[in-house]
Each structure stands twice: as C-alpha cells, then as structure tokens.
VMD Tcl script that draws the C-alpha trace (Angstrom):
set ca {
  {27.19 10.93 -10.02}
  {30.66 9.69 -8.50}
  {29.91 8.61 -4.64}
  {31.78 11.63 -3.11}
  {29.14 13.66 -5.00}
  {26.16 11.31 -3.97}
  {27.94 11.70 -0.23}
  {27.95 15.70 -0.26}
  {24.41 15.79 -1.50}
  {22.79 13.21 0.95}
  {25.00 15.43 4.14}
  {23.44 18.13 2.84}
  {19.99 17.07 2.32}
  {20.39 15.88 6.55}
  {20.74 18.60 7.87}
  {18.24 20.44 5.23}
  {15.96 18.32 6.91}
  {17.41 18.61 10.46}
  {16.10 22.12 10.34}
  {12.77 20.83 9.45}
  {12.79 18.85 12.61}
  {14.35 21.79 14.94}
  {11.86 24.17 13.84}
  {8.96 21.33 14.30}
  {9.49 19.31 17.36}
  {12.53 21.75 19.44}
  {9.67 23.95 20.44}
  {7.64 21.08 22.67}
  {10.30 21.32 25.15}
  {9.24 25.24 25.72}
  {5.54 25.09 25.93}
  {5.25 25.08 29.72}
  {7.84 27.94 29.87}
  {5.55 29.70 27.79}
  {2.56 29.09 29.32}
  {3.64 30.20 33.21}
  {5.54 33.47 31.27}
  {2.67 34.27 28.62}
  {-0.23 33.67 31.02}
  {-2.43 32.44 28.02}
  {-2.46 28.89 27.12}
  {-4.98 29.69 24.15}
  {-2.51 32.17 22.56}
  {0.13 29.64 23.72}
  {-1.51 26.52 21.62}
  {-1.65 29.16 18.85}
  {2.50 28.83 18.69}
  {2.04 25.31 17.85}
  {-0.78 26.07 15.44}
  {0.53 28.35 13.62}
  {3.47 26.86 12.77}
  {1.21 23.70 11.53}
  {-1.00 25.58 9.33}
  {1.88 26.82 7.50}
  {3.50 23.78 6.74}
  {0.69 21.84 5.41}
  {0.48 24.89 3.28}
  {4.03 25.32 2.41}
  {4.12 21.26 1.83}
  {1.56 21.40 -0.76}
  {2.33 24.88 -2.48}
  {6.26 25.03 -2.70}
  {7.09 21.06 -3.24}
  {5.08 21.81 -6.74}
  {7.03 24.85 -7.21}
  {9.91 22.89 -6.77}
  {9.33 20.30 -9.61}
  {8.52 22.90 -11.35}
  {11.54 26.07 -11.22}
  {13.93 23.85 -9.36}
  {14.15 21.82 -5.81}
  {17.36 23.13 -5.40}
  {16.08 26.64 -5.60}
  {12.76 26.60 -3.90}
  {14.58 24.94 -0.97}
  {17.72 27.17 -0.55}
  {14.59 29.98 -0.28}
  {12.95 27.92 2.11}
  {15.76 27.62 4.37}
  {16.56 31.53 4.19}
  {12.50 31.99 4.90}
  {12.85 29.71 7.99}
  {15.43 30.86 9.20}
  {13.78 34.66 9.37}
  {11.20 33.01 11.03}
  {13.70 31.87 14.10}
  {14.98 35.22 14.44}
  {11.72 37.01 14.69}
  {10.23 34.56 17.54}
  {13.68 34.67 19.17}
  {13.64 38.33 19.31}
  {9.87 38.65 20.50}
  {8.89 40.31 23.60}
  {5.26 38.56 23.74}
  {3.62 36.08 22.57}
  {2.32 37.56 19.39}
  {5.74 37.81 18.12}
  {6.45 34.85 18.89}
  {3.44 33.15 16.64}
  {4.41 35.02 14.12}
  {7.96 34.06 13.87}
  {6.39 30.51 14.10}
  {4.02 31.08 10.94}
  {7.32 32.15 9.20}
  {8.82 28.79 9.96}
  {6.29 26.25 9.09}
  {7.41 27.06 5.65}
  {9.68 24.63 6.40}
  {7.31 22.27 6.02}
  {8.48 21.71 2.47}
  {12.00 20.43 3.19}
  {11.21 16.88 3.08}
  {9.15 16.60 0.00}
  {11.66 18.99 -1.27}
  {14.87 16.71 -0.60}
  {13.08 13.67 -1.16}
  {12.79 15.29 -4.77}
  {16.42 16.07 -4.95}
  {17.47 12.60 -4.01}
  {15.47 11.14 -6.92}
  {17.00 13.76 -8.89}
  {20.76 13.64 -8.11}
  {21.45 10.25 -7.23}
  {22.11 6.72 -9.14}
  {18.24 5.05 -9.25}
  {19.58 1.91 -7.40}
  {20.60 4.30 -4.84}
  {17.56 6.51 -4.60}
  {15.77 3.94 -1.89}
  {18.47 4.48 0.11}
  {19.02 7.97 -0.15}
  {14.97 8.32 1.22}
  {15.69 6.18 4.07}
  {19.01 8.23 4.90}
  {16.86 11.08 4.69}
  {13.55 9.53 6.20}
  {16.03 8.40 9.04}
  {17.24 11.97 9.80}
  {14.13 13.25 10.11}
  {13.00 10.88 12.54}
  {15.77 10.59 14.76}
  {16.67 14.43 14.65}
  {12.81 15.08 15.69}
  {13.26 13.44 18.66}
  {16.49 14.61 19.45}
  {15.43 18.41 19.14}
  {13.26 18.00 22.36}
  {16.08 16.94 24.60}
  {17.96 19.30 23.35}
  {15.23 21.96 23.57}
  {15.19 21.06 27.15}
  {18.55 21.83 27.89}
  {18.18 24.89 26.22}
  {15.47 25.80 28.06}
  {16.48 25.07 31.53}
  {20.33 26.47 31.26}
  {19.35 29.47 29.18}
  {16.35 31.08 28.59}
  {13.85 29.58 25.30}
  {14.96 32.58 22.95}
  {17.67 30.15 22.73}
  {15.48 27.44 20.97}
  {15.00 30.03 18.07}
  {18.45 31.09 17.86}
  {19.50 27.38 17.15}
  {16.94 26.86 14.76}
  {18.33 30.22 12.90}
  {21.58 28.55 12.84}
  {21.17 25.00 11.65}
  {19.41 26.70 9.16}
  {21.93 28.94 8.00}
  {24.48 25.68 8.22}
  {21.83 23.78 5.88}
  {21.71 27.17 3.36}
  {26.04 26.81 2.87}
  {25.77 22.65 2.46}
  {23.00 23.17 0.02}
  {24.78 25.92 -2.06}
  {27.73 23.95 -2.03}
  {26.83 20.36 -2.08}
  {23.38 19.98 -4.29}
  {24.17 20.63 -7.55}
  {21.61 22.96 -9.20}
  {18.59 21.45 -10.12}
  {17.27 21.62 -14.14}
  {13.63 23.49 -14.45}
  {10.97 21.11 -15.21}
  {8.11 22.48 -16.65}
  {8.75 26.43 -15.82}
  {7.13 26.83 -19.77}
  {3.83 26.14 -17.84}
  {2.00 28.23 -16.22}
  {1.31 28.54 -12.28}
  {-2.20 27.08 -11.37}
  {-2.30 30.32 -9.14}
  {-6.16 29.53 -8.11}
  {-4.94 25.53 -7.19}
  {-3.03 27.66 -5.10}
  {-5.45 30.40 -3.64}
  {-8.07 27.57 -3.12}
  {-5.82 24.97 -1.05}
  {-3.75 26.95 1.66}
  {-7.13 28.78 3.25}
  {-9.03 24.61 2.61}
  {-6.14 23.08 4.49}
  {-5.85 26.28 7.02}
  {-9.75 26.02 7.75}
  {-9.73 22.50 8.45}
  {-6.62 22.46 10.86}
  {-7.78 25.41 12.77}
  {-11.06 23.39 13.44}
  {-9.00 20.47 14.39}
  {-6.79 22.41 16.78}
  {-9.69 24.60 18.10}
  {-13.00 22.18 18.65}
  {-11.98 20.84 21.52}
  {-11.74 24.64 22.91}
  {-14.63 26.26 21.26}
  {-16.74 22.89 21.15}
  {-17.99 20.97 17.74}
  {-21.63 22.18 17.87}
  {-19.81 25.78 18.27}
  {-20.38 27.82 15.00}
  {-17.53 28.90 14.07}
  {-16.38 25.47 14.55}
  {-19.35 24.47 11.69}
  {-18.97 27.70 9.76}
  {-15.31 27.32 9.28}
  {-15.71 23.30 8.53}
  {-18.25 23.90 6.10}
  {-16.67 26.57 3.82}
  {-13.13 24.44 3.98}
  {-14.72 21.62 2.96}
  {-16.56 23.47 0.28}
  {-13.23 24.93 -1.19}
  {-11.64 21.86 -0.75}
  {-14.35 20.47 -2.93}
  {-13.92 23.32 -5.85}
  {-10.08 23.16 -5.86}
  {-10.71 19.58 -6.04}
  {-12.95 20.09 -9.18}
  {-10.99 22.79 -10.60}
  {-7.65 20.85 -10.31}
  {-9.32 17.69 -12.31}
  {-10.19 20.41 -14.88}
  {-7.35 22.86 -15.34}
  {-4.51 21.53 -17.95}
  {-1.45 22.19 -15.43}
  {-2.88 21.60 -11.93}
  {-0.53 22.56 -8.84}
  {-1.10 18.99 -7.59}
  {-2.24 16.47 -10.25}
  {-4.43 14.40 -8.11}
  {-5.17 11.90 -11.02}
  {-2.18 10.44 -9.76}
  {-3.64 9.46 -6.54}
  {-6.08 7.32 -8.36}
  {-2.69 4.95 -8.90}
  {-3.01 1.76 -7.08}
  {0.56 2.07 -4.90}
  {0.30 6.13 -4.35}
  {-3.57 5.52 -3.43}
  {-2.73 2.69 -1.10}
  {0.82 4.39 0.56}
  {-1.23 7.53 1.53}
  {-3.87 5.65 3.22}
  {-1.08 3.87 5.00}
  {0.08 7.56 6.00}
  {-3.47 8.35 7.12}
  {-3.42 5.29 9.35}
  {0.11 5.86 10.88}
  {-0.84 9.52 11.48}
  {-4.27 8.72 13.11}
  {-2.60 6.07 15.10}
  {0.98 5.36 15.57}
  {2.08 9.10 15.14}
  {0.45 9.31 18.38}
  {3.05 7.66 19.90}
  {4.02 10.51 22.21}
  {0.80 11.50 23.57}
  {-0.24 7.91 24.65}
  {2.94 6.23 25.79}
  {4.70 9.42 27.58}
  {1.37 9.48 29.68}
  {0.94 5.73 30.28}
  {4.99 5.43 31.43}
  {4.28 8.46 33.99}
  {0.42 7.73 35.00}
  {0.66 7.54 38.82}
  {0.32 3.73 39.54}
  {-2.55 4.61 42.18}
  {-4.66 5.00 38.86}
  {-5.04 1.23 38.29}
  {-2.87 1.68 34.66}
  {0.00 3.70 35.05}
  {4.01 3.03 35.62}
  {4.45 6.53 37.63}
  {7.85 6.86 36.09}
  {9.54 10.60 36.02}
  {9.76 12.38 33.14}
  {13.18 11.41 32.65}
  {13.22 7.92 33.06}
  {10.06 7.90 30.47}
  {12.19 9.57 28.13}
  {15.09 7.21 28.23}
  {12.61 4.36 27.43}
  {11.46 6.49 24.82}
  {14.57 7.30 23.20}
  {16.23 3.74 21.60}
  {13.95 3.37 18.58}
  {15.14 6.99 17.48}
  {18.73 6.11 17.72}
  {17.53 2.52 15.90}
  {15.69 4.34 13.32}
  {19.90 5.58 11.92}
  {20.45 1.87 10.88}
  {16.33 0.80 10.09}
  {15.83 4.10 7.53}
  {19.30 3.11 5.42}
  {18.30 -0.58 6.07}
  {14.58 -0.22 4.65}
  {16.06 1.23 1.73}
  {18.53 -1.25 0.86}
  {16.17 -3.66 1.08}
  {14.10 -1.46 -1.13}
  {16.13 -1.04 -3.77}
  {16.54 -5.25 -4.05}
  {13.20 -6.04 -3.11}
  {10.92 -3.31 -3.95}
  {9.68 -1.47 -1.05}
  {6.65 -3.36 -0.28}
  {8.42 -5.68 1.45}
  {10.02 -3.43 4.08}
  {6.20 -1.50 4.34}
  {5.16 -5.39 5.79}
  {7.65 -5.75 8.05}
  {7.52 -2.33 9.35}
  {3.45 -2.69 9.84}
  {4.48 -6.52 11.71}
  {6.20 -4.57 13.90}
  {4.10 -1.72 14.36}
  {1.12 -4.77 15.11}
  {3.74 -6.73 17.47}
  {4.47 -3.23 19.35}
  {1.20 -1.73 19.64}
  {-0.67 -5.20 20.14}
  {1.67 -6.30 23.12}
  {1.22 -3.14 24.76}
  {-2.57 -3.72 24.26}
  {-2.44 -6.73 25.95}
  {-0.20 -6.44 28.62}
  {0.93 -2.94 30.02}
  {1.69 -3.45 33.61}
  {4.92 -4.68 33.62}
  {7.66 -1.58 32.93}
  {10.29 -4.29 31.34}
  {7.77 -5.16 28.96}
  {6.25 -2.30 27.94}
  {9.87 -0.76 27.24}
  {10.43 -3.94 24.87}
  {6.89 -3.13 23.16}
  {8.22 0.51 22.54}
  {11.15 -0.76 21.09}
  {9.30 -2.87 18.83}
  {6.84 -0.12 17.99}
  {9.64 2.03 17.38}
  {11.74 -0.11 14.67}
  {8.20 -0.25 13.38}
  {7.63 3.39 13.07}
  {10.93 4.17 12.06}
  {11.16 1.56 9.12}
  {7.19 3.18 8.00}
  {8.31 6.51 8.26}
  {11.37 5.86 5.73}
  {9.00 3.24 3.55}
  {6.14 5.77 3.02}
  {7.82 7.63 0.68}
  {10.07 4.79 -1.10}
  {6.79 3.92 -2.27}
  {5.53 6.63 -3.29}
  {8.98 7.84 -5.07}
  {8.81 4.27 -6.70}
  {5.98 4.72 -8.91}
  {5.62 8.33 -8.72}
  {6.70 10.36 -12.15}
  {10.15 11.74 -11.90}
  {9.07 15.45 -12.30}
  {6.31 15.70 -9.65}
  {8.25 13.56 -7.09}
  {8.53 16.52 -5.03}
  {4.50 17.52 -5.50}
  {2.98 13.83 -4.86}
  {5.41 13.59 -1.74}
  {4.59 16.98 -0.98}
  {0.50 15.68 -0.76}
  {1.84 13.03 1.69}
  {3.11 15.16 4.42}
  {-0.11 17.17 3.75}
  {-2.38 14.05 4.54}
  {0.07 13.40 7.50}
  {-0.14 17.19 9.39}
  {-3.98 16.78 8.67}
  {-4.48 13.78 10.06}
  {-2.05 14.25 12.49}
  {-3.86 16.60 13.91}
  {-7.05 14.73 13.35}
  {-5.63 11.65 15.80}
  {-4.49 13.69 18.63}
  {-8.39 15.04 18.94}
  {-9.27 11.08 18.84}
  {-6.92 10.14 21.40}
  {-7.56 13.00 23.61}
  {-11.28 12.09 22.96}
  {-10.60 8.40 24.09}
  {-8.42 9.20 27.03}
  {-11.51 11.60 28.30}
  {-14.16 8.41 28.09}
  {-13.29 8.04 31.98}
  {-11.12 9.48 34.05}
  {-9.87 8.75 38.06}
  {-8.96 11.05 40.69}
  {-8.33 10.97 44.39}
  {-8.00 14.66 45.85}
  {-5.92 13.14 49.26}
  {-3.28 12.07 46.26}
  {-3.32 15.42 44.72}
  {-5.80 17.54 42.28}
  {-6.58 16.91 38.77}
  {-8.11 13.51 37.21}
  {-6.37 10.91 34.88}
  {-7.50 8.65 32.59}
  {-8.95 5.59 33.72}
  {-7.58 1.61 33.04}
  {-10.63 1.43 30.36}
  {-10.37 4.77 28.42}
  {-6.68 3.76 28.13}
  {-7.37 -0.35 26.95}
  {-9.84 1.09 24.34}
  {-7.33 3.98 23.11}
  {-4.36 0.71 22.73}
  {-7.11 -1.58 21.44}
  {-7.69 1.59 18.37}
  {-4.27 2.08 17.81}
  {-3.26 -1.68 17.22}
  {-6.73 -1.78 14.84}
  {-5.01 0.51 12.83}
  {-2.06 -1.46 13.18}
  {-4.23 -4.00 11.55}
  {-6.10 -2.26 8.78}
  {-2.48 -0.66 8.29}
  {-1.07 -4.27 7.61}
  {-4.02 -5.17 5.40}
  {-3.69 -2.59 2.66}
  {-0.23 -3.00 2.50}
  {-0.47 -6.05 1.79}
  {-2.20 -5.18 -1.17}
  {0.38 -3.11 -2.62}
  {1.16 -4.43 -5.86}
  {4.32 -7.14 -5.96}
  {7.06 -5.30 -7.85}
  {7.90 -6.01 -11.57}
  {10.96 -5.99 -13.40}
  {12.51 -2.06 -14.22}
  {11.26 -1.68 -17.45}
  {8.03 -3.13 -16.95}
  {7.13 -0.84 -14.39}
  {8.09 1.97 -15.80}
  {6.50 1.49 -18.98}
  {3.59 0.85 -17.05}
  {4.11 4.45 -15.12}
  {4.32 5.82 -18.93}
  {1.16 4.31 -19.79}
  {-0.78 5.38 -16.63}
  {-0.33 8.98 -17.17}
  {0.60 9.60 -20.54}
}
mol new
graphics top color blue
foreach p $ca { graphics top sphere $p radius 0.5 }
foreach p [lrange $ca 0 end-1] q [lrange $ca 1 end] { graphics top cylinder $p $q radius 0.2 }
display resetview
C-alpha cells in the first residue's frame, strides 16, 4: 500500500474509533444531570449498563463476523447502528428512551477489535505495530477528551446535545471509512455461522455484567444476584464446551491456550482490575476534603487538569510503543509500560500527601497506561493468525469490560472498609486514610503481578521463525 493510502486508512480508522470513545466515556459528564432530571439513580446506572452489556456482546459477536464477511463491512454497519442509537437517546423524553438508545450504541463496542483487524489487514507488516498504537492512542486520548467536552455540552446546552455529537462523529467516521478503507476480502464466509457460540455468549456475558453492576444494589447473598450468577456461569461453561467441540467456533479459544495471547489477556485482566481504575481512585483522592486525614480537597477542575497530561502524552507513547514494536518486538514496550505503571502506582502508594508529587505519580502512571493500552494488542496482533485478528482482539476487550466492571466493585468495596465523617463539616462520610493505603497498596500489587507475567512473554524470534511457529501451533 503506497503511504498516502496507509495515511487515509489509519485517519479513518481514528475517528472510527473516536466514536467508540464518544459513545463510551462522553456520557460520564451527564450522569448527575440525569440523575436530579430523571429522579431515579437505579434507572439512571441502567444508562451506563446498558450500554456495557452491549458492547461486550457486540465485541465478541461482530469482531468474528468481521474476519469472517469483511471488517470493512461489519464496521461501516456498526457505525450506521451506533449512530441510530445517538439519535434515539437524543430524542428521548425519559429515561427509558434514553437506555435504549444506549443499548443501540454499545454496539460500538466492536470498533476497536474491528480496526485493529483492518490495520493488520491494509497496512505494510513493519507498519502494523504502529498503526495499533496510532489507533490504541486515539482511543485513549479521545476517551478522555469526550468528558470535557461532554461537560461543556452539558452546561451550555442541554445533554441531548451529547447524543447529537455522538450521531455525528459517527456519520463523519461512516464517509472516511467508505472512502478511505479499501474493502476488505471475505475470509472464511464458505463456513458456516456458529449461531449457538453466538446464542450462548451474549446472555453468559450479559448475566455476569448485570450481577457485577447490580450486587452492590440488590446485595450478593440476594437471589437473583445467585440465580443470575449461576445460570451465566453455567452457559458460559456449555458455550465453552461447545466451542472446543464445534468445527468453526465463533471464537476459537484454542488459541488462548498460546503462550503470548494467554499471557497478554491476563495482563488485560490485571490492568482492568487495577489500573483501569484510574478514575475512580485518583479523581476522589485529588478532591477528598483534607479534614479526612488523606485527601488534597482540590475542585473538580483543578483535579482534572492534573488528570489530563498523560492523555495528551499517550498521542506520542501509542505511535512510540509501536515503533519500538515493530524493531523490538512488543514485549519490550509491555515492560516498560508495566515499570511505569509500578513507578506510578507504587509512589502514590507510598507517599500521597504532597499535591506536586502525586501529580508527577499520575503522570508516570499515565505514560504507563497509555503505552499498556497500545501494547496489549501489539501482542496479541503479533502472534495472533491473520484471519481471526479481529475475533482474538475482539475476546480482549471482552475480558477488559468484564473485568472492568469486576474492579470498580473491588475498589468501591475497599474504599467502604472505613469511612470518616464530621456532620459540623457537612453530611455524608468519606473514605478513611486506611481503606485508601490498602486500595493503592492492591493496585500497585497488580502493578507487580502485571510486571511478572510480562516478563514471561516469550523473547521474539526472527520473522520466519515465528511465523512458522504460528503455522505449526494451529494448523
């Protein structure tokens, strides 16, 4: 592909994956809005919800689909489906409307398997490291820009406006995807669709997140808390079965038992349980009243601004991680971004009552989780067979919403331990200098653990011995 080509096609894949981030993150910056004009902070959680139970779907179910009739295809739908989805929360008069517009748009939870797949399929090998990072890099910086701008949208319009935007950028995406992807060959469409793989995994994956988002509300001796974890976990263990069986599986996940995909998706398990909680802890430690004994009592604004560098880093680390990459192999970036995720995490551990430091620890953390975030999937793509990219990536972002979810219930859990309050200062309790050491002292553990198995990643070979070992592995 000439570079103006390779050019077009990464723009394009940006802001695919822009609109993956708008219709993810933009919506945080409406949830009290919500709440004081909806009345019902249950139904209001159910916005967020609903949006993440259909991506882990979508990222599972339409990734394969990809590989299999064409990325370029399945994601030009996904984009029109998303965008439908923005239009019918924007025009909602109540709440239900709104969650439904929001189940329509977690299909957009497939964009980034789905581009990652396109950027293994369109681009020059040596270039397809940094094509992920480009990519990996959009997505992070672009998630954290959509809340700022959310904000704005929210406090000089009204937060139909969130949804109208998201409608937009994802018509934008739909024109630079027709015209700048060029279409993608079917892989595979001779086969036929493991329609059960199918019918088994989205309700699994549903059950489980809904128990995730809901224990805390209905309480984890609750029954339909057990009733719903036992019957996912029970499908979850016949699609497992059945996919180990069946000659075409929607997700082969023989490929998981592969040393470097095994090891990269427990290294997404430990980000997402830990590090992905980034947000939640640090937001509340910067604006903790300092009465507490642990907090900075900065604003909301001034926290953000602290916040904000590593996502305008992460344009140069994503790129950079994949140069390095494609030289090195991508190990080597994965250990420096878990040294810095260790560095980050550990300082802040140690030593968080000093507002100069702590900002230097989040910029440290940051690089960190910017250079992981781009890595993940450079490892993955780097051993991964060329027509199920999309599918094993797809599994990633899976493990990653699950598990997401999963560490936000831990750290909420942890923050609870023990809590402070003073009524003369004003009602309502924080959480107390202990229950915030332990939930720093977990997060740099996984730091550590993190750093561990990626260090036993294996040390990349030359080209053609590693692919002929790929070949061999799942012939």
């Amino acid at each position: 592909m000439k570079p103006s080509s390779a050019t077009a096609v990464l723009a394009a894949l940006v802001l695919a994956e822009v609109v993956g981030a708008v219709e993810a993150t933009m919506i945080f910056a409406a949830l009290r809005t919500f709440n004081a004009e909806f009345g019902d902070p249950v139904m209001v959680g159910w916005i967020v919800t609903a949006f993440l139970l259909a991506a882990a779907a979508s990222a599972s179910l339409c990734s394969r689909l990809g590989d299999m009739f064409g990325r370029r295809r399945m994601l030009l739908g996904v984009l029109v489906v998303a965008g439908a989805g923005s239009m019918v929360s924007a025009l909602a008069t109540g709440v239900v409307g709104v969650i439904a517009g929001r189940a329509i748009q977690g299909v957009s939870g497939a964009v980034l398997p789905l581009c990652f797949g396109l950027v293994r399929e369109n681009l020059p090998p040596a270039r397809v490291p940094f094509g992920i990072g480009v990519v990996s890099a959009a997505a992070f910086v672009s998630a954290g820009a959509a809340i700022f701008i959310g904000g704005m949208l929210v406090d000089h319009l009204t937060w139909h406006w969130i949804f109208y935007v998201g409608a937009a950028t994802a018509t934008l995406a739909w024109f630079a995807v027709w015209f700048g992807v060029p279409r993608s060959l079917r892989q595979h469409s001779s086969q036929p669709v493991d329609v059960l793989g199918a019918v088994l995994l989205v309700p699994a994956i549903t059950g489980l997140l809904v128990v995730l988002s809901q224990a805390r509300h209905w309480g984890w001796a609750d029954a339909r808390t057990l009733g719903i974890m036992i019957t996912s976990l029970a499908t979850l263990a016949f699609w497992l079965r059945h996919e180990l069986r069946t000659p075409s599986p929607l997700i082969d996940v023989r490929l998981l038992a592969h040393r470097q995909l095994a090891l990269a998706n427990i290294g997404m398990v430990l980000l997402a349980l830990g590090p992905l909680q980034s947000g939640l802890v640090l937001s509340q430690l910067l604006q903790q009243p300092i009465w507490t004994g642990v907090g900075l009592g900065l604003s909301a604004t001034t926290a953000g601004l602290l916040l904000a560098p590593p996502m305008a880093l992460a344009v140069l680390v994503g790129p950079g991680c994949g140069a390095l990459a494609a030289r090195r192999g991508a190990r080597l970036p994965a250990l420096w971004a878990c040294m810095f995720l260790l560095a980050g995490w550990g300082g802040i551990a140690l030593q968080h009552a000093s507002v100069g430091f702590v900002a230097t620890m989040v910029v440290l953390q940051g690089i960190g989780m910017a250079a992981a975030y781009a890595v993940v999937p450079m490892l993955i793509v780097e051993v991964a067979p060329g027509e199920r990219t999309s599918e094993v990536t797809g599994v990633s972002a899976v493990m990653r919403y699950i598990f997401n979810a999963v560490g936000s219930q831990v750290v909420a859990v942890l923050l609870a331990r023990a809590t402070v309050s003073d009524a003369a200062r004003g009602p309502g309790s924080y959480p107390a200098p202990a229950a915030f050491e332990l939930t720093l002292v977990v997060i740099a553990g996984l730091c550590v653990v993190s750093l561990v198995a990626t260090a036993c990643l294996p040390v990349r070979r030359r080209e053609a011995e590693r692919e002929a070992s790929i070949r061999g592995k799942f012939a």
